[in-house]
LOBAPA-553186 format. One record per residue (C-alpha): residue number from 0; z, y, x; chain; residue in three letters. Coordinates in nm, 2 decimals. Layout:
BEGIN
{r NUM, {Z, Y, X}, 'A', 'Ala'}
...
***
This chain:
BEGIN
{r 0, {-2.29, -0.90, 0.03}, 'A', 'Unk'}
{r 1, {-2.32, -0.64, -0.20}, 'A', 'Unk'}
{r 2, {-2.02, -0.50, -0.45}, 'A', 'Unk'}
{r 3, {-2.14, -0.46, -0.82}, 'A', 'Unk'}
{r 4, {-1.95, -0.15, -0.89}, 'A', 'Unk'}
{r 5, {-1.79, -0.13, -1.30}, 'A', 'Unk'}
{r 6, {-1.76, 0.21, -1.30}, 'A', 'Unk'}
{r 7, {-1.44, 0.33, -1.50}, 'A', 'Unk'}
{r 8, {-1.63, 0.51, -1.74}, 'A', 'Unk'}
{r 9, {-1.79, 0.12, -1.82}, 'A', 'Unk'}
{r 10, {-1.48, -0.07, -1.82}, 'A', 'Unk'}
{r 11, {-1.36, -0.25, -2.09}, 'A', 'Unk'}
{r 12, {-1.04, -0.36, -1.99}, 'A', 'Unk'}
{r 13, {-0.98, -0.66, -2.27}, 'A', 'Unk'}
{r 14, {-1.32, -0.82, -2.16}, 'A', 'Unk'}
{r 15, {-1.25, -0.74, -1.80}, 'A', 'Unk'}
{r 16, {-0.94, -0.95, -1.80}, 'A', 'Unk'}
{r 17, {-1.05, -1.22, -2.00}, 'A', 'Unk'}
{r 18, {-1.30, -1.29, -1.76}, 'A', 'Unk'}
{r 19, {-1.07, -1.26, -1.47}, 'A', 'Unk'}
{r 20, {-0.88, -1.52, -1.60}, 'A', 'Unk'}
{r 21, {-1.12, -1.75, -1.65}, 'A', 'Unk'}
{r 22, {-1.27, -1.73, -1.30}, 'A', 'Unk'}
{r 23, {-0.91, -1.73, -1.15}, 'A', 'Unk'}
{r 24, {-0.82, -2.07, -1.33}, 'A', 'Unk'}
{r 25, {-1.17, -2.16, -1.25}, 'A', 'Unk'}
{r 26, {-1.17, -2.07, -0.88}, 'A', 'Unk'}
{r 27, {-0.78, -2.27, -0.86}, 'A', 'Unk'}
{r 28, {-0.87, -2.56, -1.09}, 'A', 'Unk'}
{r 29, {-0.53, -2.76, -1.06}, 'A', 'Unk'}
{r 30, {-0.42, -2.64, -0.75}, 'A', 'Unk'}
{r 31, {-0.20, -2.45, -0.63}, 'A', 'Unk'}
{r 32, {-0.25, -1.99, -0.53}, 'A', 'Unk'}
{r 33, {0.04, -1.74, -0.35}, 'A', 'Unk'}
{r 34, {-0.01, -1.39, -0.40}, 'A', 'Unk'}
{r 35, {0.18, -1.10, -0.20}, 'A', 'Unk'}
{r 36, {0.37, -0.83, -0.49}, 'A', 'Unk'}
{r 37, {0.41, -0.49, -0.25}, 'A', 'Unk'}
{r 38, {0.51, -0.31, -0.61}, 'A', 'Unk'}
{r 39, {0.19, -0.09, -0.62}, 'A', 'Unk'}
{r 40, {-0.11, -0.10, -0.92}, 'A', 'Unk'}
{r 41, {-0.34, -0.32, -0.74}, 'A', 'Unk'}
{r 42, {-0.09, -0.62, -0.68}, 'A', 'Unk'}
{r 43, {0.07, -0.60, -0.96}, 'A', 'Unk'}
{r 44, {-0.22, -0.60, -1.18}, 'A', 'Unk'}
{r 45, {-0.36, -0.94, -0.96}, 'A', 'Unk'}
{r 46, {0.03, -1.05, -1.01}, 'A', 'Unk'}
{r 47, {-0.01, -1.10, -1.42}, 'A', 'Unk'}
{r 48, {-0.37, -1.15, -1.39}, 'A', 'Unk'}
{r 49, {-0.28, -1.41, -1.19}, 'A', 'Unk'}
{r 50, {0.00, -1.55, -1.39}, 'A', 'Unk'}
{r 51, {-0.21, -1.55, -1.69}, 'A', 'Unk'}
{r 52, {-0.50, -1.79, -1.56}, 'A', 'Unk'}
{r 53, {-0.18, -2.06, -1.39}, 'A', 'Unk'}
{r 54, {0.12, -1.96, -1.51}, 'A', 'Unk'}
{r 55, {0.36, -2.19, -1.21}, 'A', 'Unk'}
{r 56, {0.10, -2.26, -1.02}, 'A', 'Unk'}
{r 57, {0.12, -1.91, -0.88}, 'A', 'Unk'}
{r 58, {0.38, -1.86, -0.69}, 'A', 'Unk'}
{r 59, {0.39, -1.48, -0.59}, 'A', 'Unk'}
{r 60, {0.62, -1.40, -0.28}, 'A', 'Unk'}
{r 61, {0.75, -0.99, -0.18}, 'A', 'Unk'}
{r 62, {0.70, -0.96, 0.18}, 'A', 'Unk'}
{r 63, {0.97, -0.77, 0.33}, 'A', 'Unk'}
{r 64, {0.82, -0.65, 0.61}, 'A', 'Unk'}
{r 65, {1.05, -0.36, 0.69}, 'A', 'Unk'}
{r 66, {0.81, -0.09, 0.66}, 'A', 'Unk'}
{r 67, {0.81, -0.05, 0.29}, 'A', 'Unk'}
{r 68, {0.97, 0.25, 0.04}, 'A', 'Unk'}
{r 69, {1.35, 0.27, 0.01}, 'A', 'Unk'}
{r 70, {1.51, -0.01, -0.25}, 'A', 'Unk'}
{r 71, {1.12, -0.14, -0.29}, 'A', 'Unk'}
{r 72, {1.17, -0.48, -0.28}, 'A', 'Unk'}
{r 73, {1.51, -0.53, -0.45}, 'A', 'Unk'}
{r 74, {1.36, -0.25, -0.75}, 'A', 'Unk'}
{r 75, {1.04, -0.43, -0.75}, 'A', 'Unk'}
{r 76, {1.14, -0.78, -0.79}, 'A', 'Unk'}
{r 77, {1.41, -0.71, -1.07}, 'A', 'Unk'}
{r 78, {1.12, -0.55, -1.29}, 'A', 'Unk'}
{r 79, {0.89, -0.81, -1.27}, 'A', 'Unk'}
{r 80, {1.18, -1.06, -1.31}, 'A', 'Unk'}
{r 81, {1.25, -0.84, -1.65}, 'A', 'Unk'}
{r 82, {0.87, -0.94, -1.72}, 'A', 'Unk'}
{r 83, {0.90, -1.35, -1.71}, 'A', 'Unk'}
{r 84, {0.75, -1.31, -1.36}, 'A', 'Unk'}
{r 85, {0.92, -1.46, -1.05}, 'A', 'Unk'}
{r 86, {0.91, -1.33, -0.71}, 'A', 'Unk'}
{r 87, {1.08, -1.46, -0.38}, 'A', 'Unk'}
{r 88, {1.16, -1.23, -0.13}, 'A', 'Unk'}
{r 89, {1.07, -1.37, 0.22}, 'A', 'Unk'}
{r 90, {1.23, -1.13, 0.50}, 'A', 'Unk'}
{r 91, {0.95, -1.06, 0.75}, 'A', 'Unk'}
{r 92, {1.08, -0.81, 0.94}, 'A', 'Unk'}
{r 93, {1.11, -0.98, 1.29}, 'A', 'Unk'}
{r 94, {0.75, -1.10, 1.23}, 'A', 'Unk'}
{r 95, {0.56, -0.70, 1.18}, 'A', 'Unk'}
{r 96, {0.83, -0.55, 1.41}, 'A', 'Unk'}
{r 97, {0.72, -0.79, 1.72}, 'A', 'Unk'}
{r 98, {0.39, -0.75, 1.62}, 'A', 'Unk'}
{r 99, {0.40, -0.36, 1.62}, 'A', 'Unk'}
{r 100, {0.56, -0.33, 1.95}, 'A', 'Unk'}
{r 101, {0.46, -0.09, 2.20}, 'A', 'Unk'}
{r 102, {0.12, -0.04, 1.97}, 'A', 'Unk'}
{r 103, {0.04, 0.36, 1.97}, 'A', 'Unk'}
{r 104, {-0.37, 0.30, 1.89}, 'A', 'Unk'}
{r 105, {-0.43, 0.26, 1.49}, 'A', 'Unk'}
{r 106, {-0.69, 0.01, 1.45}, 'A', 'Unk'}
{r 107, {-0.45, -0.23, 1.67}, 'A', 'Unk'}
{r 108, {-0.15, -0.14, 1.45}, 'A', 'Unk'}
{r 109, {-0.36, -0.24, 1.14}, 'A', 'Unk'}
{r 110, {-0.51, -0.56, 1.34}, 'A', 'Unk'}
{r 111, {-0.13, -0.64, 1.39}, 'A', 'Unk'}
{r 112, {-0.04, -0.63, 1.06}, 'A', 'Unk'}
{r 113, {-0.33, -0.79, 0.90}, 'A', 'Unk'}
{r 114, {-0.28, -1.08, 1.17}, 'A', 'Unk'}
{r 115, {0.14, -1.06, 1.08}, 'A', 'Unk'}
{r 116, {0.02, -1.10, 0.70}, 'A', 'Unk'}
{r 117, {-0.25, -1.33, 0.71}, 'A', 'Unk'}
{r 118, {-0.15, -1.56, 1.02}, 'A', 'Unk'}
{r 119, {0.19, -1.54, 1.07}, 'A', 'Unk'}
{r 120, {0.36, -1.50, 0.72}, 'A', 'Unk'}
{r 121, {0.07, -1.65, 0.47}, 'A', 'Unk'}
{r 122, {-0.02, -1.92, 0.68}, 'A', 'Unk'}
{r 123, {0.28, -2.05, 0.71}, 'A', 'Unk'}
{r 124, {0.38, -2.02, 0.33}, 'A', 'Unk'}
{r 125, {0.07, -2.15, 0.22}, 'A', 'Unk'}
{r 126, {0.10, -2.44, 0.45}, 'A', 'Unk'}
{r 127, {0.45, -2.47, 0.32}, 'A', 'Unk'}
{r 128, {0.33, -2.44, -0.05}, 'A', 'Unk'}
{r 129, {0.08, -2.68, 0.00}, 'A', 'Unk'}
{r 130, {-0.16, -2.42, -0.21}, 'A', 'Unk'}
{r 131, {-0.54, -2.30, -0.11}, 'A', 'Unk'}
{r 132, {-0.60, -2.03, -0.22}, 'A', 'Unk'}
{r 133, {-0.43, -1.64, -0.22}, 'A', 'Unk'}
{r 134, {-0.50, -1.36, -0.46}, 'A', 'Unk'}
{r 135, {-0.50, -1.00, -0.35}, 'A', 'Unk'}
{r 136, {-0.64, -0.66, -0.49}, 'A', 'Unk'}
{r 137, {-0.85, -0.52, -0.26}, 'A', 'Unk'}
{r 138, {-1.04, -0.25, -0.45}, 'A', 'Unk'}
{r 139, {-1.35, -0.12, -0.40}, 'A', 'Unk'}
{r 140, {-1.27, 0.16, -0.19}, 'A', 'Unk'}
{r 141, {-1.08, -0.02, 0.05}, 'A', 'Unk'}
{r 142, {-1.40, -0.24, 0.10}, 'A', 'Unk'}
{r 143, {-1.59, 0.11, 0.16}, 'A', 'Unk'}
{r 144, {-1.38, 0.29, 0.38}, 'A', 'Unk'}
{r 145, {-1.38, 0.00, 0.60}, 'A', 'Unk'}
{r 146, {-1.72, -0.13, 0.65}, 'A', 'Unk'}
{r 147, {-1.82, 0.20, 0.68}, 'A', 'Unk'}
{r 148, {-1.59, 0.25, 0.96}, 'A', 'Unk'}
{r 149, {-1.37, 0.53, 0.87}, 'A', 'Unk'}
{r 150, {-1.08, 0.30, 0.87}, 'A', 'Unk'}
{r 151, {-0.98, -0.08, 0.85}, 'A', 'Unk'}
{r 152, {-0.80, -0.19, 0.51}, 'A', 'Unk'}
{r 153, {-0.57, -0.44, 0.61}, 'A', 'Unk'}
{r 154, {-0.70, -0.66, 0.32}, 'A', 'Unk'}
{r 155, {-1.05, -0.67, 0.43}, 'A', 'Unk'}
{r 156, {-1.18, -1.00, 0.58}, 'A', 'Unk'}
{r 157, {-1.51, -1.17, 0.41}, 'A', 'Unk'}
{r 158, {-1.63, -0.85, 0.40}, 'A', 'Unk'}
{r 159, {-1.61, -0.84, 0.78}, 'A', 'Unk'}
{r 160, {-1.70, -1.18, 0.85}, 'A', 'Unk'}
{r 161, {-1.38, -1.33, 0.88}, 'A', 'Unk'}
{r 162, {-1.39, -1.68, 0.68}, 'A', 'Unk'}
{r 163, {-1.07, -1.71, 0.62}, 'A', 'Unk'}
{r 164, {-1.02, -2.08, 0.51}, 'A', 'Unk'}
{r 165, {-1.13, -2.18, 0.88}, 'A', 'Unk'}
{r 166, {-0.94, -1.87, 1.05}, 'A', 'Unk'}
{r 167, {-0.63, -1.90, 0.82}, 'A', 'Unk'}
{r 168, {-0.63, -2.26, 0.63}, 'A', 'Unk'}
{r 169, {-0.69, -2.11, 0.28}, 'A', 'Unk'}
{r 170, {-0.97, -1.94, 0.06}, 'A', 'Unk'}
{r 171, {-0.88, -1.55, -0.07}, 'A', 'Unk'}
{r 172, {-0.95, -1.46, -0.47}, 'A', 'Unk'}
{r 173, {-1.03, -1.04, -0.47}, 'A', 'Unk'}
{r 174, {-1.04, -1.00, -0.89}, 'A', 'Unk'}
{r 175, {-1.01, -0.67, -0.88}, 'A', 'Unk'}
{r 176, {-1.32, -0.58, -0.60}, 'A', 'Unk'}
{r 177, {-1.53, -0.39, -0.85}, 'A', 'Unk'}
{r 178, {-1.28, -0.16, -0.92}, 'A', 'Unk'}
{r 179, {-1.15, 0.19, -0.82}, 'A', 'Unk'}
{r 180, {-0.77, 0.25, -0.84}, 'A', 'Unk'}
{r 181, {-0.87, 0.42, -1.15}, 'A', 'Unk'}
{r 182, {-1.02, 0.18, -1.34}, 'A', 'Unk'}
{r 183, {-0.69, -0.05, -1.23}, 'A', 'Unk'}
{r 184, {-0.45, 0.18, -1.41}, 'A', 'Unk'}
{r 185, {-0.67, 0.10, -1.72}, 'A', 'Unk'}
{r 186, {-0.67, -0.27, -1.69}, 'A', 'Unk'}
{r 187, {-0.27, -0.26, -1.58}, 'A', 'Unk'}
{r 188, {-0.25, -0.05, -1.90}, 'A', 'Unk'}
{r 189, {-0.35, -0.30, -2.13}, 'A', 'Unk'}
{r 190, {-0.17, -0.58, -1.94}, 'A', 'Unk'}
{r 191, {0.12, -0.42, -2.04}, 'A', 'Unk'}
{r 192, {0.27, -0.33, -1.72}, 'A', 'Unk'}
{r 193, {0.54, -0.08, -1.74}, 'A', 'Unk'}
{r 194, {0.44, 0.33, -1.70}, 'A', 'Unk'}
{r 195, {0.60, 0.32, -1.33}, 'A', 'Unk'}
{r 196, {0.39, 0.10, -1.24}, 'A', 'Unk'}
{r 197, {0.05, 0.17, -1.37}, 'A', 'Unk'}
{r 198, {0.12, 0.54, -1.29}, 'A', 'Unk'}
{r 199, {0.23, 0.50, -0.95}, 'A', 'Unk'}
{r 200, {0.07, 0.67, -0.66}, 'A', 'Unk'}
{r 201, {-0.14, 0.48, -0.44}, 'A', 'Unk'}
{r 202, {0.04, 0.30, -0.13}, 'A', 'Unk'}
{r 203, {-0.10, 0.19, 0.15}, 'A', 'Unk'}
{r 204, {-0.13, -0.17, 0.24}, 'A', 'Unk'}
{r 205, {0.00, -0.07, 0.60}, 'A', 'Unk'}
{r 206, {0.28, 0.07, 0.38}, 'A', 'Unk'}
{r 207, {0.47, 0.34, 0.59}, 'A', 'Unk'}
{r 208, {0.32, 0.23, 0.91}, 'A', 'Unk'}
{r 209, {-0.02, 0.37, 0.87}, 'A', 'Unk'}
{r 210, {0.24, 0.74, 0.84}, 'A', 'Unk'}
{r 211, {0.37, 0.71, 1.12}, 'A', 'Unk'}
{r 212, {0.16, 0.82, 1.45}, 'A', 'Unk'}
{r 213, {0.27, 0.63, 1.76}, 'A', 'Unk'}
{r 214, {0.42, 0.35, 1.79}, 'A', 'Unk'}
{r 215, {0.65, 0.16, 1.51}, 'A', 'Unk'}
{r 216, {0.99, 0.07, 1.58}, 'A', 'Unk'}
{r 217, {1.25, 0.06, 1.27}, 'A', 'Unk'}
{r 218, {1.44, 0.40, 1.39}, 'A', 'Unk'}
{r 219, {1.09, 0.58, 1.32}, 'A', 'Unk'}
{r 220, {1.02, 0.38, 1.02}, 'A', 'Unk'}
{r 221, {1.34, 0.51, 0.90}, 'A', 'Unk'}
{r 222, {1.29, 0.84, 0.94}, 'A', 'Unk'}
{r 223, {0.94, 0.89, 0.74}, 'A', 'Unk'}
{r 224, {1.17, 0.67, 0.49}, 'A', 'Unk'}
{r 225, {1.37, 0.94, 0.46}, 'A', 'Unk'}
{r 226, {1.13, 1.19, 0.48}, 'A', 'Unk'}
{r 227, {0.90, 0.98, 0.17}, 'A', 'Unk'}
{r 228, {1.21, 0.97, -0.07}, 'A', 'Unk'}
{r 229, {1.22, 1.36, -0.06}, 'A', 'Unk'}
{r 230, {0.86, 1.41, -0.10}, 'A', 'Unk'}
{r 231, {0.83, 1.19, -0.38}, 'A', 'Unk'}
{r 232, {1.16, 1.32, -0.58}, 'A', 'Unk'}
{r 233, {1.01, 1.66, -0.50}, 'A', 'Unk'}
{r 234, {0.67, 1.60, -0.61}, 'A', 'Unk'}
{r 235, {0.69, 1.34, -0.90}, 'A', 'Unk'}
{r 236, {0.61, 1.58, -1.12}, 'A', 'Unk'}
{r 237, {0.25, 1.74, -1.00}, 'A', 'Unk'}
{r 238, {0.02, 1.51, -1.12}, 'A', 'Unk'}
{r 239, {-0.12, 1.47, -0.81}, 'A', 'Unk'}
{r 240, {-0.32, 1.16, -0.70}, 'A', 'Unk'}
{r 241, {-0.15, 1.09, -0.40}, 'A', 'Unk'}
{r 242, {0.15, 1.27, -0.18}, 'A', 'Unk'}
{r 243, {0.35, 1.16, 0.15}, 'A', 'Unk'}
{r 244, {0.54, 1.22, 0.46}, 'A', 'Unk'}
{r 245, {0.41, 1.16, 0.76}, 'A', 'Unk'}
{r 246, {0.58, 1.11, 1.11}, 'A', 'Unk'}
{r 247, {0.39, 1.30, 1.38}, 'A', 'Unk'}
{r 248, {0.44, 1.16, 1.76}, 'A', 'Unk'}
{r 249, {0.54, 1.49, 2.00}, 'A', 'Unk'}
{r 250, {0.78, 1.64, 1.96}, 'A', 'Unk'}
{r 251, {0.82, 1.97, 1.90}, 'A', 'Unk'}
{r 252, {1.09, 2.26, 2.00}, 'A', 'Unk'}
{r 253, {1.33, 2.40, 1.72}, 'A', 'Unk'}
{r 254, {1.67, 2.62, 1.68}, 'A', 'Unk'}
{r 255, {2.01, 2.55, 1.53}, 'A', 'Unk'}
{r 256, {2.32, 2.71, 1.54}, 'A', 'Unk'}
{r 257, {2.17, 2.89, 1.84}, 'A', 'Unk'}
{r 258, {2.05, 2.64, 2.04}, 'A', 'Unk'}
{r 259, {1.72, 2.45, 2.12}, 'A', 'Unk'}
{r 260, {1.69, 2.17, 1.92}, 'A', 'Unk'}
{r 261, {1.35, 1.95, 2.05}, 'A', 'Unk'}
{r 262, {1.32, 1.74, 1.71}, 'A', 'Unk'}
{r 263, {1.09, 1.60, 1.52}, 'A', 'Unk'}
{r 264, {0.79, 1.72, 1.28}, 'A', 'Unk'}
{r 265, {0.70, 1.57, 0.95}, 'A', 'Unk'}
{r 266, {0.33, 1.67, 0.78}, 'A', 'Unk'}
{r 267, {0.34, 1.67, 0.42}, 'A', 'Unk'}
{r 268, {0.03, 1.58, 0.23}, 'A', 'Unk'}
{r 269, {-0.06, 1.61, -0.14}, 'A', 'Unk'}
{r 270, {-0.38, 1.53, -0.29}, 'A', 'Unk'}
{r 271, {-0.62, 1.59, -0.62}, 'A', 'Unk'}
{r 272, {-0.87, 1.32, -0.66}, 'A', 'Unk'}
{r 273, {-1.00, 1.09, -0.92}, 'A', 'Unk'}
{r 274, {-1.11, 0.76, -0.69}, 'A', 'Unk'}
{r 275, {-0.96, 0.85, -0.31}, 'A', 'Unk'}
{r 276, {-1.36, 0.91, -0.19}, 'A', 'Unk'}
{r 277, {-1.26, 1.26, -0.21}, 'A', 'Unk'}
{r 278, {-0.95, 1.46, -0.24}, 'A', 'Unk'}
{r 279, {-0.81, 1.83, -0.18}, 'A', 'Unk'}
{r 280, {-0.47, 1.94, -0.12}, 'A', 'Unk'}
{r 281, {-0.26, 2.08, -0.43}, 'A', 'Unk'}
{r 282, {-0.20, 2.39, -0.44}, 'A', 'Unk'}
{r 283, {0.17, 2.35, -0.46}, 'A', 'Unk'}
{r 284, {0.42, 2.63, -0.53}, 'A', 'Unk'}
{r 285, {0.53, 2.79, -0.21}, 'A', 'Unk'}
{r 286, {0.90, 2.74, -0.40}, 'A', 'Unk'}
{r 287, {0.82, 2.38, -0.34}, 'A', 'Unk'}
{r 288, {0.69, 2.36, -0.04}, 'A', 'Unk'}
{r 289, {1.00, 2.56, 0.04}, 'A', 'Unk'}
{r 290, {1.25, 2.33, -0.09}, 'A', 'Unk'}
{r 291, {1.06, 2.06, 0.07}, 'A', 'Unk'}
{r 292, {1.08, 2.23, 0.39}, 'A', 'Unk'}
{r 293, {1.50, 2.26, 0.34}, 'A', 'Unk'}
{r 294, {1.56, 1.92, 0.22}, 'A', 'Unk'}
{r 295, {1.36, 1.77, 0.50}, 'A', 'Unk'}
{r 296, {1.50, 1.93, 0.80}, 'A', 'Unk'}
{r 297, {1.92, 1.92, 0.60}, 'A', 'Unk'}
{r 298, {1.85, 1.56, 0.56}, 'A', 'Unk'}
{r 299, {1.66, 1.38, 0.83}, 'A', 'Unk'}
{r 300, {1.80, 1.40, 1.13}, 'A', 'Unk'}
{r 301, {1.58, 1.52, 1.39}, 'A', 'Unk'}
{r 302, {1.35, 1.71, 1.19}, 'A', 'Unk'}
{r 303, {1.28, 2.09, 1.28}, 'A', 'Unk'}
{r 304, {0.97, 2.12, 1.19}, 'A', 'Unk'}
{r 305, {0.79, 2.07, 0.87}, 'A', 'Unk'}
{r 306, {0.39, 2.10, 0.74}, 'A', 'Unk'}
{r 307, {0.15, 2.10, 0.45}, 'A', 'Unk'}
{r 308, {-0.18, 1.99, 0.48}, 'A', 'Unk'}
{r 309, {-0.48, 2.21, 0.36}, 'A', 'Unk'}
{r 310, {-0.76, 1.99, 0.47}, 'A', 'Unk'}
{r 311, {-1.01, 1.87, 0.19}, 'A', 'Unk'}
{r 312, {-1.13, 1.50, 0.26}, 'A', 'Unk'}
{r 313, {-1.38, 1.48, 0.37}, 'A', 'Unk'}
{r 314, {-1.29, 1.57, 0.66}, 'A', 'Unk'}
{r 315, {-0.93, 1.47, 0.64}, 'A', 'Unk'}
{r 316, {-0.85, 1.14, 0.47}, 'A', 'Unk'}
{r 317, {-0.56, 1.12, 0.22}, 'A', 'Unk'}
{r 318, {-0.37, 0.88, 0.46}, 'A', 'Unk'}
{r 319, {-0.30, 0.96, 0.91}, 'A', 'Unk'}
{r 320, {-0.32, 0.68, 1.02}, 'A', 'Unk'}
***
C-alpha cells in the first residue's frame, strides 16, 4: 500500500487536523481507542488529536517500560495533566526487562519490544478497556526505513503484513503516516502543545534500548541514562536535529590514579538534518566535546572512554541500534 506523502512545504496544519479528527471519530464511531504517550512530538500530537475527535473515550496510558529518559514519565504525565489530558502510568518494567533478556542481536531486541508493547501490555489493556482500536504516530520515515530494510520501527505492522486485529484483538489508527517529524512540529504547533514538546528531539520508539549495543539489563540502561542527561544538558542549545549517548558493548582499557581501569565507552552522536533521511554530524566546539568528555567519565561510573561520531548518514544512521 502506498504512502501519499504531504510534504511540509504543503501542509496546512488547521486543515490537516480537522480532517484528522473527523476520520479519528469516524474510524471509533462510539467506541472505545487507547493510545501510548512516550512524551515525544509524534505521540503527543496523536494524544490531542486524539482527544479532540473522543474526548473520554480515549484513554491514553504512559508505558513505563524502564528504558525511557530520566523523570520522563512523572515530567510527562504532569504536563499533559496541566493540559486537561489524563494519562495513567502502567509500570511495565518486568514485562520489556524479561523480554530483553539475554538478547545481544538488534532486530530481536526490537521484535521483543514490539511484541512486549503490542502483545503483552496493549493486549491486555485493551482487553481490559474493552476498546478496539489504538492510535499511534508512526511517521512516514519510520514506515521507510523499515520496509526498506535498514531497520524495523517498532511501530510498523500493516505495513509488514501483520493484521493486527487477528494477531493482537484490535485495529491500529496511524493519523500522522503522511508526515515527516517536521511537518509534526508544525501540526503540534498549532495544537497548541507547549515549545518542549513540539521542539523536542526525536526519540526513539525502542527508547534507550535501541543505544545500547548488547544486551539490556537495567544496570546498562542506567548507565546510557546517565550518559543521555549529560549529552542533552550539554547540547540543548545547538540546534541540532538530533543528539545522544550511546552504550558500546566491549569494553575497553583506561587509567586512573595510576592504575588500569577496564571501563566502559560511550559514542556521542549529534546530527543536522531536516527529515532524518539524511543527517551529518555537527561540527561542535572541541570546548564541548571536551566538557562532554569530562562530565561523562566524573559522572558515570565506569566510563573511560568517550567518542564523537563524524559519519554522515548515509552511511551511518542517526540512531546504533
Amino acid at each position: 500500500m502506498k504512502i501519499e506523502e504531504i510534504k511540509t512545504e504543503d501542509l496546512h496544519p488547521e486543515e490537516f487536523i480537522k480532517l484528522k479528527v473527523e476520520e479519528i471519530s469516524s474510524i471509533v464511531g462510539t467506541g472505545l481507542a487507547v493510545n501510548a504517550l512516550s512524551g515525544g512530538v509524534d505521540s503527543s500530537t496523536v494524544t490531542i488529536l486524539g482527544h479532540r475527535a473522543l474526548g473520554d473515550r480515549l484513554k491514553t496510558y504512559f508505558i513505563d517500560n524502564g528504558i525511557m529518559r530520566e523523570g520522563e514519565p512523572e515530567h510527562i504525565i504532569s504536563l499533559f495533566e496541566d493540559m486537561g489530558v489524563n494519562v495513567e502510568l502502567f509500570d511495565a518494567n518486568e514485562i520489556f526487562f524479561d523480554g530483553l533478556r539475554g538478547l545481544t542481536d538488534p532486530e530481536e531486541k526490537r521484535e521483543a519490544i514490539t511484541q512486549a508493547f503490542y502483545k503483552d501490555v496493549f493486549g491486555n489493556l485493551v482487553m481490559e478497556s474493552g476498546a478496539k482500536y489504538l492510535l499511534q504516530g508512526t511517521n512516514l520515515t519510520d514506515v521507510e526505513e523499515t520496509v526498506a530494510g535498514i531497520k524495523r520501527q517498532h511501530n510498523i505492522l500493516a505495513q509488514l503484513g501483520i493484521d493486527t486485529e487477528e494477531t493482537y484483538g484490535y485495529k491500529v489508527i496511524e493519523p500522522l503516516i503522511q508526515l515527516r517529524k517536521s511537518g509534526i512540529r508544525r501540526v503540534a504547533k498549532v495544537l497548541d502543545l507547549p515549545e518542549e514538546i513540539y521542539k523536542r528531539p526525536p526519540f526513539p520508539g525502542p527508547a534507550l534500548a535501541a543505544r545500547i549495543i548488547g544486551e539490556i539489563t537495567p544496570e546498562r540502561v542506567e548507565i546510557v541514562r546517565k550518559a543521555t542527561k549529560i549529552v542533552e544538558e550539554e547540547l540543548c542549545n545547538t540546534k541540532a536535529f538530533q543528539y545522544l549517548a550511546i552504550l558500546h558493548e566491549d569494553r575497553v582499557t583506561g587509567v586512573r590514579e595510576g592504575k588500569r581501569d577496564y571501563g566502559l565507552q560511550i559514542e556521542v552522536r549529534c546530527w543536522d538534518s531536516k527529515d532524518a533521511i539524511t543527517g551529518s554530524p555537527t561540527r561542535l566546539p572541541y570546548e564541548t566535546l571536551d566538557r562532554l568528555a569530562e562530565r561523562i567519565t566524573t559522572e558515570v561510573s565506569g566510563v573511560v572512554s568517550v567518542t564523537y561520531n563524524i559519519t554522515k548518514k548515509p552511511p551511518s544512521t542517526i540512531e546504533a541500534i
